[in-house]
N, C-alpha and C positions, 0 to 999 in steps of 0.2 A: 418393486422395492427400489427406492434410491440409491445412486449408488454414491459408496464411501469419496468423498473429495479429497480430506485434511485427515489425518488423526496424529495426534500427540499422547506418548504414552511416556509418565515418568519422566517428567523434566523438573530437571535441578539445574539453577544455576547459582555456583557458588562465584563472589568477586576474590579478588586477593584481600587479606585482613579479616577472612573466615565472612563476609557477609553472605547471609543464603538470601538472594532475592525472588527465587523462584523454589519452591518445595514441591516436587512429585506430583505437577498439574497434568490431568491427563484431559482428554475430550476428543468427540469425534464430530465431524460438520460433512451432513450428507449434502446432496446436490441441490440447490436451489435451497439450502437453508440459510439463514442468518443466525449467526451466535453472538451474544454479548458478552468478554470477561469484563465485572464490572468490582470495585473494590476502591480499598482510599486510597489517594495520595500517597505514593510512596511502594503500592503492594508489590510492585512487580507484572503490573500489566504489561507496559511497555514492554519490557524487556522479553515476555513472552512473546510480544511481535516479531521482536527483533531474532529472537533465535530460533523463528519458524524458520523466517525469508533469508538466515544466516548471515546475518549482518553482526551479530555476535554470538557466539558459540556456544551451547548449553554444556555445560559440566557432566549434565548424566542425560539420556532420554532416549526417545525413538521419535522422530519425527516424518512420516510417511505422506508424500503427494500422490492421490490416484494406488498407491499400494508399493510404492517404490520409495523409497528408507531416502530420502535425502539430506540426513547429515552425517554420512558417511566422509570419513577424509577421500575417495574416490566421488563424491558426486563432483559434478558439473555444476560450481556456483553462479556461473554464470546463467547457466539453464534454470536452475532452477529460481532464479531473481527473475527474468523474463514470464515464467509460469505463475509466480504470484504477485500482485501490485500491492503495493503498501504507500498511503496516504498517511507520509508523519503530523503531531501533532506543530510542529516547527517549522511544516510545508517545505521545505528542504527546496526552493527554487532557485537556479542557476541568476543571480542580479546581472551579469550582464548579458544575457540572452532576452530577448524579447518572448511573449507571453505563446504567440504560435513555435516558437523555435526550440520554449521548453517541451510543450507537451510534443512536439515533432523528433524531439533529440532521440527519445528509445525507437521510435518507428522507424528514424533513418539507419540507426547506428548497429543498434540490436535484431531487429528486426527487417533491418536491411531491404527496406520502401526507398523508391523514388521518392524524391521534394513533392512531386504531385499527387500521388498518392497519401505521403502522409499527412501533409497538408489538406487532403478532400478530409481524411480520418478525425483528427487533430480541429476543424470547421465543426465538425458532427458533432463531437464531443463539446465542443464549448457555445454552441448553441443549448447545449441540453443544460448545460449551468451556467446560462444568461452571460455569458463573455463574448458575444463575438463583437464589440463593440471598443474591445479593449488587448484584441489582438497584438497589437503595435505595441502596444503598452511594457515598460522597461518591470521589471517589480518592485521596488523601488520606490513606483509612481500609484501600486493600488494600495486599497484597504486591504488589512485583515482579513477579510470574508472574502474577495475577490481572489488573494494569495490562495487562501484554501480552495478555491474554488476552480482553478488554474490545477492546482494541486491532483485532486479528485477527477479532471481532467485526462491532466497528464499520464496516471496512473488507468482510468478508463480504457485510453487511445489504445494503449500495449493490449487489449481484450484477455488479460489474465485467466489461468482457471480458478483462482480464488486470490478474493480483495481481503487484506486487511487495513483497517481504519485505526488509526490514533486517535481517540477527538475527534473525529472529521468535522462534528458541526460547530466547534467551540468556539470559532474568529466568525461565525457567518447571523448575517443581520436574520431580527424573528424574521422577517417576511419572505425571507430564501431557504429556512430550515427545513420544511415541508417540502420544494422542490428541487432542493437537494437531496435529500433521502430519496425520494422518489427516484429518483438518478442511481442512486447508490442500491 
């Protein structure tokens, strides 16, 4: 039997001005599954990413890593950012850091790797989404697709126990969709 990874039970999140963008979504994501929350413009996807990984804070809910409640005002946000990776739809990459220094920033910082080490990691991963060509590269200086693609990297190298994706394939050309996903 698989075992439980994620579970969200009863999340609400209300903004200030009474908006509810999130209403009482619950779901569970066993091991080696993928899940889609899919909906318009506006539903409140995102924002259920964002208050898995607690980057903003759900109003009401339970949200559980591995069976361990992590939006408790006692967790470890830091721990538990390091445990899950999240590929935003805005690629959220550092412009003055060059493209190995972003995906290598959590490996040195967080995860407390040698430059050598993260750096071998950090090669792995961006050969797997066609960058190793563009290492050097400032962001700045890529496309769209390449940004994401860095992005989905970066977020790889940390080897989380569970990935969430914003969009992941939304900036990336047809002919890299397919082997991004495969990646993902």
């Amino acid at each position: 039997m698989p075992e439980n990874v994620l579970s969200v039970t009863d999340m609400h999140k209300i903004y200030s001005g009474g908006v509810h963008a999130v209403r009482g979504i619950s779901f569970e994501v066993n091991e080696g599954e993928s899940v889609a929350i899919i909906g318009s413009s506006g539903s409140g996807k995102s924002t259920v990413l964002r208050c898995i990984n607690r980057l903003i804070e759900p109003t009401e809910g339970v949200v559980q890593l591995r069976g361990e409640h992590i939006n408790t005002p006692g967790a470890d946000i830091n721990d538990v950012r390091s445990r899950i990776g999240m590929v935003f739809q805005s690629f959220e990459l550092f412009a003055h850091l060059k493209v190995i220094d972003n995906v290598t920033l959590g490996l040195r910082h967080v995860r407390k790797m040698s430059k050598d080490e993260a750096e071998e990691i950090a090669m792995s991963v961006l050969e797997r989404v066609d960058l190793l060509d563009r290492v050097d590269a400032y962001p700045g200086n890529l496309s769209g697709g390449q940004k994401q693609r860095v992005a989905i990297a970066r977020a790889l190298a940390m080897r989380p126990e569970v990935m969430l994706f914003d969009e992941p394939t939304s900036a990336l050309d047809p002919e890299l969709i397919g082997s991004v996903l495969a990646t993902i």
